[in-house]
N, C-alpha and C positions, 0 to 999 in steps of 0.2 A: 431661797424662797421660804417666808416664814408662811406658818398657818395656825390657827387657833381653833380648839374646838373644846366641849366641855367633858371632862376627865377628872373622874373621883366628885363631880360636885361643885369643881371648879375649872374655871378658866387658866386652860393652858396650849402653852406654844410650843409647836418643835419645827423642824426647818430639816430642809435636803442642800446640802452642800454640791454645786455640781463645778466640773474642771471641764472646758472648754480648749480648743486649739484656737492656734492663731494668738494675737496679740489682746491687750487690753479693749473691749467695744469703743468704739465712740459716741455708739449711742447707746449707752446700760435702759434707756426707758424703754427703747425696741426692743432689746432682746427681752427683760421682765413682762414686757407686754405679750410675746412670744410663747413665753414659758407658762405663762398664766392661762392664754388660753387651751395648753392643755391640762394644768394641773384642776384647772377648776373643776372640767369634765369626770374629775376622777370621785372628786366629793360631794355630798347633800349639801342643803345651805344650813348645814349645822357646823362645815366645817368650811372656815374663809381663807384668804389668802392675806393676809394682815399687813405682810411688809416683806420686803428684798435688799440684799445687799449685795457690793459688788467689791472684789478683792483684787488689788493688782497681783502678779504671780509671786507667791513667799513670801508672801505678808501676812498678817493676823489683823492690819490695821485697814478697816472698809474704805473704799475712796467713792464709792456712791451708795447713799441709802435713801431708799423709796418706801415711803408709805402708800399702801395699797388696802382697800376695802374690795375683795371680789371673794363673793360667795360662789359657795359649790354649784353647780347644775346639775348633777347628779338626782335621780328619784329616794323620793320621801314618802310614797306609797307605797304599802306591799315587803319592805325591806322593814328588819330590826338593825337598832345599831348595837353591835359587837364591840366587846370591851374596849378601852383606848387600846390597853396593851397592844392591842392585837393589829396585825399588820398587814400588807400587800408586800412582798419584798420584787422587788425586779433585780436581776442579775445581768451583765453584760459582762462577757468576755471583751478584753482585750488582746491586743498584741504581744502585750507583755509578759513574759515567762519568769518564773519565778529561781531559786538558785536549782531546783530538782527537775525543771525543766516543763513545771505544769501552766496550767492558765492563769492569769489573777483576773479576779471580775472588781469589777466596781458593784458597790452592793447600796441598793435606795429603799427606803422604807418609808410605807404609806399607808397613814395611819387614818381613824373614821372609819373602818371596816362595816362594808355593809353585807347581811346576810338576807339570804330569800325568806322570806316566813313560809312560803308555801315549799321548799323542799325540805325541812325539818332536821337539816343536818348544819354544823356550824361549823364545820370544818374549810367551805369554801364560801366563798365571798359574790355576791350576783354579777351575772357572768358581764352585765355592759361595766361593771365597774372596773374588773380585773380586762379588759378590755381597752379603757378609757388611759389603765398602766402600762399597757400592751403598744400603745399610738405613743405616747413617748418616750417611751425605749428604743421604739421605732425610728422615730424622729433624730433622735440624739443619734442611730445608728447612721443614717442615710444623710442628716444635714436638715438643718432645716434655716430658713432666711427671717434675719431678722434687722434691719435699716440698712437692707441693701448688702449685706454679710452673711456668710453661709456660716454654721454653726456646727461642730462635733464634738459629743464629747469623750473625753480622756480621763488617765489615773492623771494624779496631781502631779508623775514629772511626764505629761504628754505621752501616753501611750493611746491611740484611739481603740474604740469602743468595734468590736465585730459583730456584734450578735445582740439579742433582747430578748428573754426570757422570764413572765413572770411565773411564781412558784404557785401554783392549782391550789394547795392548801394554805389556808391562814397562818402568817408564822407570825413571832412574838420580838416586842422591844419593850426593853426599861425606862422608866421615866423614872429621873435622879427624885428620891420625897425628900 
């Protein structure tokens, strides 16, 4: 899922890569459609949903790509927006253990960071947004249906997702200048 929003001044894009079970969709426009409607909840309409692609497994090379115009839903009153830098990070445990025997999460970052203007700290993000990140970590943990297919997601060699957790404080991602 691509998204666009303005950063430094300028118009820029960054996207969440997500790994799925099961087989390749046969309908990629259901599931985008799917996914949309929770990513949108997460952002203002300063931050859109621009476009989607779809990956067979071990490829680099897209075998569906959708152009999409869906702005945020998220509130525009009452909120400042927070640097791009700044992020939502959601964490999910998987199944999969690492050589020392610990957890590996799948890690998503979600940028558009809204803060409350009336609680005066910037450390956290307004609570329906971090919320909005919260329903689909959820989703991806429990399944969600998308053209008649149920959905979960995983690490990239198929581990599924147990848990969804996002992180209370604003954390930080780079964007390549």
């Amino acid at each position: 899922m691509v998204k666009r929003f303005t950063y430094r001044g300028a118009l820029t894009e960054w996207s969440n890569r997500y790994f799925f079970d099961g087989s390749v969709p046969s309908d990629w426009s259901a599931l985008i459609a799917a996914l949309a409607v929770y990513e949108k909840a997460i952002f203002n309409a300063n931050t859109s949903i621009i476009g989607a692609h779809g990956y067979a497994p071990g490829s680099e090379v897209a075998i569906h790509n959708e152009t999409l115009s869906v702005a945020g839903t998220g509130p525009i009153t009452s909120v400042v927006e927070l640097p791009g830098d700044c992020a939502l990070v959601l964490r999910q445990a998987t199944t999969k253990k690492s050589v020392k025997n610990h957890t590996v999460y799948c890690m998503s970052y979600y940028h558009g960071v809204l803060g409350d203007t009336s609680l005066g700290s910037g450390d956290t993000a307004i609570s329906s947004q971090t919320a909005a990140v919260q329903a689909l970590g959820d989703a991806w943990n429990s399944g969600f249906t998308a053209g008649g297919r149920v959905y979960k997601r995983t690490t990239p060699d198929g581990h599924l997702v147990t848990g969804a957790a996002v992180n209370p404080y604003i954390g930080h991602r780079d964007f390549p200048r």
